[in-house]
Each structure stands twice: as C-alpha cells, then as structure tokens.
RODO-273547 format. One record per residue (C-alpha): residue number from 0; residue in three letters; y negated, x, z negated. Coordinates in steps of 0.2 Angstrom, whole numbers, padded with zeros to 4 digits. Example, Ala and Ser with C-alpha at 12.3 -4.5 7.8 and 13.67 -1.06 7.14 Angstrom:
% residues 2
+-----+------+-------+-------+-------+
| seq | type |     v |     u |     w |
+-----+------+-------+-------+-------+
|   0 |  ALA |  0022 |  0062 | -0039 |
|   1 |  SER |  0005 |  0068 | -0036 |
+-----+------+-------+-------+-------+
% end
This chain:
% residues 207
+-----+------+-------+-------+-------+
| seq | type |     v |     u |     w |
+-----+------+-------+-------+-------+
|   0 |  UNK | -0047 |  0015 |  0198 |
|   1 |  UNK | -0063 |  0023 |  0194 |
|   2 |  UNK | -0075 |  0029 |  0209 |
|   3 |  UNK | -0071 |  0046 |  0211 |
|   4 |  UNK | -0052 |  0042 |  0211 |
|   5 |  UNK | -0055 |  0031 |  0225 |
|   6 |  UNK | -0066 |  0042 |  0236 |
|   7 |  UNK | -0048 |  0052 |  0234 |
|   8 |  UNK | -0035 |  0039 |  0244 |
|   9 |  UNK | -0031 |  0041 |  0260 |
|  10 |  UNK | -0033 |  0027 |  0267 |
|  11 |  UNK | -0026 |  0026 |  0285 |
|  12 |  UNK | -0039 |  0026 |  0298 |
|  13 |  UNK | -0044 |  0024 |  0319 |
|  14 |  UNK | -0037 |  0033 |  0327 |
|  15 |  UNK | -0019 |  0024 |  0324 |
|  16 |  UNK | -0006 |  0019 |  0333 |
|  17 |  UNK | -0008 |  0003 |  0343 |
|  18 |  UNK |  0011 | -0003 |  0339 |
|  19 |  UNK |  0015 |  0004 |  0321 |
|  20 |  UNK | -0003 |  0008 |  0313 |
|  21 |  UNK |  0001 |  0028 |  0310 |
|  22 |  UNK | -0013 |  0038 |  0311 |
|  23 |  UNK | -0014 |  0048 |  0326 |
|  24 |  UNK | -0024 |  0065 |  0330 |
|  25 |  UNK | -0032 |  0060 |  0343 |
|  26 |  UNK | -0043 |  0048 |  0350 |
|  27 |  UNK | -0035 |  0046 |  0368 |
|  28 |  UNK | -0018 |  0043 |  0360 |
|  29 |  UNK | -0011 |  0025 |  0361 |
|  30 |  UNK |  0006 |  0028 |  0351 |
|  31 |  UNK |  0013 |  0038 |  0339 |
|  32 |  UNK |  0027 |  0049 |  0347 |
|  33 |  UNK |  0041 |  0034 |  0338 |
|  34 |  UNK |  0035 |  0020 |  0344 |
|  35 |  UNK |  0033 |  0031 |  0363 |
|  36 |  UNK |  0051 |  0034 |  0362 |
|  37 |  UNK |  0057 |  0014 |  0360 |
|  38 |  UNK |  0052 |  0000 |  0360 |
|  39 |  UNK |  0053 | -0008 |  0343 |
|  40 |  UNK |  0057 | -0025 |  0338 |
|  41 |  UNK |  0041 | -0031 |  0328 |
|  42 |  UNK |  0025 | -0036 |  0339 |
|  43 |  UNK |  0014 | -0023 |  0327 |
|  44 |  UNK |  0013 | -0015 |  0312 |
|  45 |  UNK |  0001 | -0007 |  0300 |
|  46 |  UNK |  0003 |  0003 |  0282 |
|  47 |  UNK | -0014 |  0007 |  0271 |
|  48 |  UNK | -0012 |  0024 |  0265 |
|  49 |  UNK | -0003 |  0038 |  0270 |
|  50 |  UNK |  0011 |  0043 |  0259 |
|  51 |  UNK |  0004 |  0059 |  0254 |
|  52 |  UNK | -0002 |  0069 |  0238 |
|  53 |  UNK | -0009 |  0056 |  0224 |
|  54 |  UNK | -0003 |  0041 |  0231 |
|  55 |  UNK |  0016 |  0050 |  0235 |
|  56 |  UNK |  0014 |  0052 |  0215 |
|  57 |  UNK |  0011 |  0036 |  0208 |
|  58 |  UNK |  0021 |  0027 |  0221 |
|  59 |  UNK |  0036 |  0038 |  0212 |
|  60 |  UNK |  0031 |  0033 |  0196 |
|  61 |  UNK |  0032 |  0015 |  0201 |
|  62 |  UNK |  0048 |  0016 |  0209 |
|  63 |  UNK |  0057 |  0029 |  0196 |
|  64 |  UNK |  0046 |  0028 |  0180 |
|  65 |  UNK |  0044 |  0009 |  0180 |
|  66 |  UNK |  0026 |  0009 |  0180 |
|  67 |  UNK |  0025 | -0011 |  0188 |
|  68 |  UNK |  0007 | -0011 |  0183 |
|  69 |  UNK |  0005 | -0001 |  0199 |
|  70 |  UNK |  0010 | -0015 |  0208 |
|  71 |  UNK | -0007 | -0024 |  0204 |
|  72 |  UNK | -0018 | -0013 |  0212 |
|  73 |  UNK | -0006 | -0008 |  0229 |
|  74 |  UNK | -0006 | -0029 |  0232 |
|  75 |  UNK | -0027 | -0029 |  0228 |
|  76 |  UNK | -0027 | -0015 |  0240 |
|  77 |  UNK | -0015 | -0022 |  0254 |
|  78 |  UNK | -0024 | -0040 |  0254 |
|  79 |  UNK | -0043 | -0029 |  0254 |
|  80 |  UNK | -0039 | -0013 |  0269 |
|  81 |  UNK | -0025 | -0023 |  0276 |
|  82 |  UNK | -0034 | -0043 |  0276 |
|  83 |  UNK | -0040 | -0041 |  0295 |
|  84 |  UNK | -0023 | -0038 |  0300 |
|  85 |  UNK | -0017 | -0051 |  0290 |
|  86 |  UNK | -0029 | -0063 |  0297 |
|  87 |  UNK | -0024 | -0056 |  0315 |
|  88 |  UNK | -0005 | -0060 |  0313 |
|  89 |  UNK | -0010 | -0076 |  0304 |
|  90 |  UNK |  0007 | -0077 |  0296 |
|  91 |  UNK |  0016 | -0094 |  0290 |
|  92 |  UNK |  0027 | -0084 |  0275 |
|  93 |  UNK |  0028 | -0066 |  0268 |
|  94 |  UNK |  0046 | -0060 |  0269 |
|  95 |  UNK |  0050 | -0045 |  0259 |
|  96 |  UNK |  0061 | -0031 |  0265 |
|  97 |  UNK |  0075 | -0033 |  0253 |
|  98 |  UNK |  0086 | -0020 |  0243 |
|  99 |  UNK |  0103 | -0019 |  0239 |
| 100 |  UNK |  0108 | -0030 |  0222 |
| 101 |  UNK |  0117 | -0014 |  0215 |
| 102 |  UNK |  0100 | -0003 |  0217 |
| 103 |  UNK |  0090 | -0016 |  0210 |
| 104 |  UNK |  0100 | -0017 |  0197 |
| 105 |  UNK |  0101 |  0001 |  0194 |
| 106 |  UNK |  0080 |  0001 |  0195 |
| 107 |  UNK |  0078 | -0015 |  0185 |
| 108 |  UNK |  0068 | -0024 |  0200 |
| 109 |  UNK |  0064 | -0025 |  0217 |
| 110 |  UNK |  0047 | -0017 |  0224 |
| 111 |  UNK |  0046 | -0027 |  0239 |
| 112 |  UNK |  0048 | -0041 |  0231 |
| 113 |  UNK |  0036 | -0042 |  0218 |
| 114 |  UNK |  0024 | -0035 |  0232 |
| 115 |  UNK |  0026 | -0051 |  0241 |
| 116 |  UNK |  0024 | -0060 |  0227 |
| 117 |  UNK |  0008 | -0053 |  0222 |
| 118 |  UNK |  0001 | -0051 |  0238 |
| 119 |  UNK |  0004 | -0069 |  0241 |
| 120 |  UNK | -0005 | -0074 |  0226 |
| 121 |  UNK | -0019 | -0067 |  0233 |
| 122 |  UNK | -0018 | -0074 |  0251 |
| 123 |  UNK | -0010 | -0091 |  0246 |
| 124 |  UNK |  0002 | -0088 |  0258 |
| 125 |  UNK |  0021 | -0092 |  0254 |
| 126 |  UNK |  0033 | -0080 |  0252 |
| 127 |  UNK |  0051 | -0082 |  0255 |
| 128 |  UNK |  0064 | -0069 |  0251 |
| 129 |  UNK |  0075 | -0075 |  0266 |
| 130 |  UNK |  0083 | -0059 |  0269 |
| 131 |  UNK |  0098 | -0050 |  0257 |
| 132 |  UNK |  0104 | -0035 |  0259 |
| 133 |  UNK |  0122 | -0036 |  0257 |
| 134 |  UNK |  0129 | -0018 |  0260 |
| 135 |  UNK |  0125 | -0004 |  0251 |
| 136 |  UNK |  0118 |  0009 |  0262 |
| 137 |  UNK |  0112 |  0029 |  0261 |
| 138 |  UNK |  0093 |  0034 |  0255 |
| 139 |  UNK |  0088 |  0034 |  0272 |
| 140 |  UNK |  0076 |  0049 |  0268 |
| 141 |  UNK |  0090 |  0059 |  0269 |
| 142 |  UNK |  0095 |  0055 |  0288 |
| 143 |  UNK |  0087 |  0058 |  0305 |
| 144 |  UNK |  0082 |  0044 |  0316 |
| 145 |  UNK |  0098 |  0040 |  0324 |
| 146 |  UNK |  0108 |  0042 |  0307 |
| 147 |  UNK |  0095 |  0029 |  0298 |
| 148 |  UNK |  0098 |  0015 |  0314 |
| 149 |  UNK |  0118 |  0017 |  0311 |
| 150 |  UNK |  0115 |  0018 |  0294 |
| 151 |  UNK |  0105 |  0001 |  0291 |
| 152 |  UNK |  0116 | -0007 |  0306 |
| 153 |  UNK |  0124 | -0024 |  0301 |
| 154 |  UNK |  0118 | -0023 |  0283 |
| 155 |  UNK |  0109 | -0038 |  0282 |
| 156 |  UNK |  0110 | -0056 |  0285 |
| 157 |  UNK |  0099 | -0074 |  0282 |
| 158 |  UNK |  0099 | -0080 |  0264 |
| 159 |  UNK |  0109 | -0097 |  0268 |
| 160 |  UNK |  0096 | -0112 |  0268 |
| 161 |  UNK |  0081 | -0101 |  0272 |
| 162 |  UNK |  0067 | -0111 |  0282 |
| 163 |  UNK |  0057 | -0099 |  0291 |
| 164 |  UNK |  0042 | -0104 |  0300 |
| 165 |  UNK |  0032 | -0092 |  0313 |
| 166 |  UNK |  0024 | -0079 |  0312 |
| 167 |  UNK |  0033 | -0070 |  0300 |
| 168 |  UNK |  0024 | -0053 |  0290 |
| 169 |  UNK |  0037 | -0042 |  0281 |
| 170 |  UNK |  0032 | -0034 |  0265 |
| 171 |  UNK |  0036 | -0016 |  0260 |
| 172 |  UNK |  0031 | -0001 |  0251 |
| 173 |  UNK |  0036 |  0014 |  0263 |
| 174 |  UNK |  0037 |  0015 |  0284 |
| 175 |  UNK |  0044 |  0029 |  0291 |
| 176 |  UNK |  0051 |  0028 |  0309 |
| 177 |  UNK |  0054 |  0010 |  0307 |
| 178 |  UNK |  0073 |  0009 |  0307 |
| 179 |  UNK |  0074 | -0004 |  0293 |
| 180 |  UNK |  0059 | -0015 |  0299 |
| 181 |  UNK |  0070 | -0015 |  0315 |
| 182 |  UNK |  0086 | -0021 |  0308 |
| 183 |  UNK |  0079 | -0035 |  0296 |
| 184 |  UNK |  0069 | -0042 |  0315 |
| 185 |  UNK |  0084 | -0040 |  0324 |
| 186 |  UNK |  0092 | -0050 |  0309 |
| 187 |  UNK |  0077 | -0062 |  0311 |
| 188 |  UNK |  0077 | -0062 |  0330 |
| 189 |  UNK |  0097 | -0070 |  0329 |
| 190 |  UNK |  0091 | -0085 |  0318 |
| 191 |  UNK |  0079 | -0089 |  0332 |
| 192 |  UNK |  0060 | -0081 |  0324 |
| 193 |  UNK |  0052 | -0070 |  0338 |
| 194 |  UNK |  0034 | -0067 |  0331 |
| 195 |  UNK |  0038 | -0053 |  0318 |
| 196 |  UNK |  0022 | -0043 |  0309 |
| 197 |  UNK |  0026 | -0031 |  0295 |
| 198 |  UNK |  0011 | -0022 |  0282 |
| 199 |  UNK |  0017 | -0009 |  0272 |
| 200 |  UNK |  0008 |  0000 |  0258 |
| 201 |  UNK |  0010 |  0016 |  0264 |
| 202 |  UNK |  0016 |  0028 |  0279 |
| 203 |  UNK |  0017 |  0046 |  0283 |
| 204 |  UNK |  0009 |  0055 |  0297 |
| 205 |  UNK |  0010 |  0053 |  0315 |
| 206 |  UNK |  0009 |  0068 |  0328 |
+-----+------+-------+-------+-------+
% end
C-alpha cells in the first residue's frame, strides 16, 4: 500500500464503543445504541476499519473476485491497529467464525479462516477452527436485527474433539449488530468457555 493510499483508510478510532468497538459520535457516549439495547454474549469486541468507501471495495473484490492476496495485508493490519487489543484479551486460540460448507464451496474458500490463519502466523498464536456451520442460513444483510438472531439460531455446533482453551478471540471480516458473534458464544458458552473476544477487520457505523 503506498502512503497516500494509507492516509485514505479509515481506521476506527476513540471515541468507540466500550463493548463492540463501533465508532461513536461523541465523546461522552459509552455504547453504541446495539450493544445499549442488550446485552451481548462476548466480554468485548473491536473491528479496524469501518466498512465504508475503499475498503467496502476491496473487501468485495476479496470475497466475490477472489483477490486472496488481500488477505495478506487485512491480517498485517489486524495484528498492527488491532495488537493492543490482542494483547488485552491475551487469547489462548484464534477461532474463526465459520461458513457454511455449500458457500464455501460455491466461493472456493473461507475468509474467516484463512484470516485466522494468517493472523495467527503473525501472533504465534493457535488457531482452531472449532466451530462448523452446519445449516445453511439467509445473507443476513438482507434481514433486520431480530430476523438475523432467528436466522443464525441453532446453526452451529462444536467440531467433535475440539480442545479449547480460555480466552477465546473469534476471527471475522465483517461486525454488523453482532448477531453471529452472538450465536457462535452462545454455542461456545454450552461447551463450558466463558471468556469470549472477537476482532473483526471491519464494521460499519455506530449512532
């Protein structure tokens, strides 16, 4: 990325919210109207740039264009703006929010994933994919909040065998409202792990 490029990203910064990381508008906010309407199931969250203009671009290119050399840079960039949080949650394993089998399929391979992957070449911390998705569920950019919980509800489940050791930081490219953060903790909180992070590459605005 050359330096003009980089002067360009926007990077998410204070003021943000305590629980999710979403920039806020002002400075005496504490949370982002989401996470003051519920309570979540992780401890805290944060996402590096906001899903927005160039970024919103090349993230699409990765996804829909299979430009995996983007990968590269988004890990470089979540272990660089992202590694005081890291070191803050102090994770044992990187878990990756996992898609469906059929999508990853159809897209040739799974984001998340080779997120972790990356991400924990650069931290030397483990990744485990310890969580499948095993029903196929609606985009859930397409549904409101309460649509994307009933949505995601039930749809996944721990890969059999998985050792997972506390605490636990899920990996993912995109946090919305946090619905499917939500259903992989609650899938994580029934095998007994409590102490649940997530870092995401990007997120859009909060209010």
């Amino acid at each position: 990325m050359c330096a003009n490029c980089r002067k360009r990203l926007p990077y998410i910064r204070e003021p943000r919210c305590m629980k999710c990381g979403k920039p806020l508008t002002r400075q005496e906010q504490e949370y982002c109207p989401d996470c003051e309407r519920g309570g979540h199931e992780f401890i805290r969250g944060r996402s590096v740039f906001l899903y927005e203009k160039g970024v919103r671009k090349s993230v699409h290119r990765m996804k829909f264009q299979n430009r995996r050399e983007y990968l590269d840079f988004y890990a470089e960039e979540m272990a660089g703006a992202g590694g005081d949080f890291i070191r803050q949650a102090a994770p044992r394993v990187l878990v990756p929010i996992p898609m469906h089998p059929r999508k990853r399929r159809e897209r040739g391979f799974d984001q998340s994933r080779l997120l972790a992957k990356k991400l924990g070449e650069l931290t030397g911390i483990p990744v485990e994919c310890a969580v499948i998705r095993n029903r196929y569920t609606l985009p859930q950019k397409q549904l409101d909040a309460r649509e994307r919980r009933t949505n995601l509800r039930g749809a996944f489940s721990l890969k059999e065998g998985a050792m997972l050791r506390e605490p636990v930081l899920l990996i993912d490219d995109i946090y919305t409202t946090g619905a499917t953060v939500d259903e992989v903790c609650c899938t994580l909180h029934r095998a007994g792990i409590s102490r649940i992070y997530f870092l995401a590459l990007c997120t859009g605005k909060g209010k």
